[in-house]
VEXRO-445364 format. One record per atom (N, C-alpha, C): residue in one letter; x, y, z. Coordinates in steps of 0.001 Angstrom, whole numbers, padded with zeros to 6 digits, always signed. Layout:
N
aXYZ
...
***
This chain:
78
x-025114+000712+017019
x-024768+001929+017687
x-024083+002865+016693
x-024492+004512+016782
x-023550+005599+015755
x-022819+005707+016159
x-021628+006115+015479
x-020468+007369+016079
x-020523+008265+016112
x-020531+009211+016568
x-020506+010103+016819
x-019910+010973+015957
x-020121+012114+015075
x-019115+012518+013871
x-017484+013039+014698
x-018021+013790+016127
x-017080+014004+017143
x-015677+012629+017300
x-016327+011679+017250
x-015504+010271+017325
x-014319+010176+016590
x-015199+010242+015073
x-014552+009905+013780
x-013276+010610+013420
x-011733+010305+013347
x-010626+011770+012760
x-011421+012054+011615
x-011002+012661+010999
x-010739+013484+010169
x-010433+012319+008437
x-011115+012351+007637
x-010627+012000+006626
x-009928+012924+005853
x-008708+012629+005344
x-007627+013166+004783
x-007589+012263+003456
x-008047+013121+002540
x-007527+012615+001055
x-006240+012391+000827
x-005434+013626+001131
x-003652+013454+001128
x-003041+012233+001481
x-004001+011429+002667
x-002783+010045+003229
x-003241+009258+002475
x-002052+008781+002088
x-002140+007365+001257
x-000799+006409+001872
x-001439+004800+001568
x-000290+004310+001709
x-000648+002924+001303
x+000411+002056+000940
x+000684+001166+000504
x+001689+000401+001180
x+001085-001155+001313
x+001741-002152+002196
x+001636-003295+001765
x+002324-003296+001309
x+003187-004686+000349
x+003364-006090+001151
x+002178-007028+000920
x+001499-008254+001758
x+002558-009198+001533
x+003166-009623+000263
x+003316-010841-000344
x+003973-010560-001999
x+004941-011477-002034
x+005516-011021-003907
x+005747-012539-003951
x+005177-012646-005310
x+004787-013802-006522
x+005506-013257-007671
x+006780-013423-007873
x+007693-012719-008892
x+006907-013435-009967
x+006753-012430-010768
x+006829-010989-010627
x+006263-009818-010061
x+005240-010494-009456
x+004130-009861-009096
x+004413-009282-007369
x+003592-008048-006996
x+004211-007912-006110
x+002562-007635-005304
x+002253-008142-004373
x+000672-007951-003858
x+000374-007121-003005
x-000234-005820-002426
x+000026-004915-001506
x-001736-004345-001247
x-001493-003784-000342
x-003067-003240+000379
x-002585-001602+000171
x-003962-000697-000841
x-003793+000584-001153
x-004546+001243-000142
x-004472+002127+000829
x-004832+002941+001468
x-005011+004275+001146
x-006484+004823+000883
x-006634+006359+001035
x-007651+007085+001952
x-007137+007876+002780
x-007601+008890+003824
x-008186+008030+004931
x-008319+006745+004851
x-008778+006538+006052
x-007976+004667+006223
x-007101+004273+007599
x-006836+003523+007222
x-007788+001981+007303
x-008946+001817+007397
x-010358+000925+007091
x-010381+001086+005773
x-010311+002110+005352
x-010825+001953+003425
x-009344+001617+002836
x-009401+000091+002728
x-008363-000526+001494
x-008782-001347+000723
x-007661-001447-000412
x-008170-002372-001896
x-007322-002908-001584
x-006852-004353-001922
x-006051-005108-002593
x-005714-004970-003947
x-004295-004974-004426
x-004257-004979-005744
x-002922-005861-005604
x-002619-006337-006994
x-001585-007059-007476
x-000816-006304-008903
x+000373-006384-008876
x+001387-005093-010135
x+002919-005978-010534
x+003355-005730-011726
x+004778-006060-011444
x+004685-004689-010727
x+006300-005420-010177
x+006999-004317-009552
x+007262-002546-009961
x+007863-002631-011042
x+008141-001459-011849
x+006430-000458-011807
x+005382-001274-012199
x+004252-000909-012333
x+003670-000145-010459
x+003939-000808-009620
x+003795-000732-008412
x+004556+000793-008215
x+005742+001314-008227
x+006700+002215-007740
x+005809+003693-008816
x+005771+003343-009816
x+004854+004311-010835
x+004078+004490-009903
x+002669+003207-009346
x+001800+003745-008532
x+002051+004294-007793
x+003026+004259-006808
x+003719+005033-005586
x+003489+006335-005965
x+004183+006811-006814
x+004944+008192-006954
x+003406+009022-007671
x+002789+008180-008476
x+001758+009212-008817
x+000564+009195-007792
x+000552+008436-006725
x-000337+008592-005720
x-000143+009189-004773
x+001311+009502-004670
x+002521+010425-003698
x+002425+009377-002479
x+002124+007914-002182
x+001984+007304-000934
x+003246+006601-000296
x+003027+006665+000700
x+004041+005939+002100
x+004568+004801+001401
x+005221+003955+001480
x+004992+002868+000839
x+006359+002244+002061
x+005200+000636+003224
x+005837-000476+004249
x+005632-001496+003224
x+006463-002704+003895
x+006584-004018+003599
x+006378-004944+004563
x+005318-005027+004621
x+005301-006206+005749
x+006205-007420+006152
x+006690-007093+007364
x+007930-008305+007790
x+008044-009231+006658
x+007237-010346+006546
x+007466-011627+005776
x+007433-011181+004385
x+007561-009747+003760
x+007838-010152+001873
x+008653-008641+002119
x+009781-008750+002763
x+011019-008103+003143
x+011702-008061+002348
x+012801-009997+002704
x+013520-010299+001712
x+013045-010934+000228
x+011870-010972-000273
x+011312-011684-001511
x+011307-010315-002470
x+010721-008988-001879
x+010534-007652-002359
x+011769-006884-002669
x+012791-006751-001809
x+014549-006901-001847
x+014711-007403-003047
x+014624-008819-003128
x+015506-008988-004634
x+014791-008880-005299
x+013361-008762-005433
x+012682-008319-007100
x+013344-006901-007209
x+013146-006160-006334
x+013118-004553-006425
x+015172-004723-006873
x+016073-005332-006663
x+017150-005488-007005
x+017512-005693-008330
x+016722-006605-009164
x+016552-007175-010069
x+015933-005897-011226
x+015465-004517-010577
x+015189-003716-011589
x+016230-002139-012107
***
């Protein structure tokens, strides 16, 4: 079955976001979101490397409940 283009929002290049699954110190593992939230990558970063991505992608950036406190003290630790 189609959708309807009527159906579909709106893709927005501008939204981005990032949601931080799981941290493997150093490593910190997160799902990248752009303009639509169905289209994501997985990627893996140190930390420091991760916050760079943030800021030059301009995105949201959650933590999923369970890598709360693991993401806390890496991100402490810099």
């Amino acid at each position: 079955m189609e959708r309807a283009d009527a159906d579909m929002p709106p893709f927005d290049m501008a939204a981005r976001w990032i949601r931080v699954t799981e941290v493997k110190a150093p490593f910190v593992l997160f799902e990248f979101t752009l303009g639509d939230p169905d289209l994501m990558v997985e990627m893996v970063m140190p930390i420091a490397a991760l916050f760079e991505f943030r800021d030059a992608q301009r995105a949201e950036l959650e933590i999923a409940d369970a890598a709360v406190g693991a993401f806390s003290a890496l991100a402490r630790q810099q």
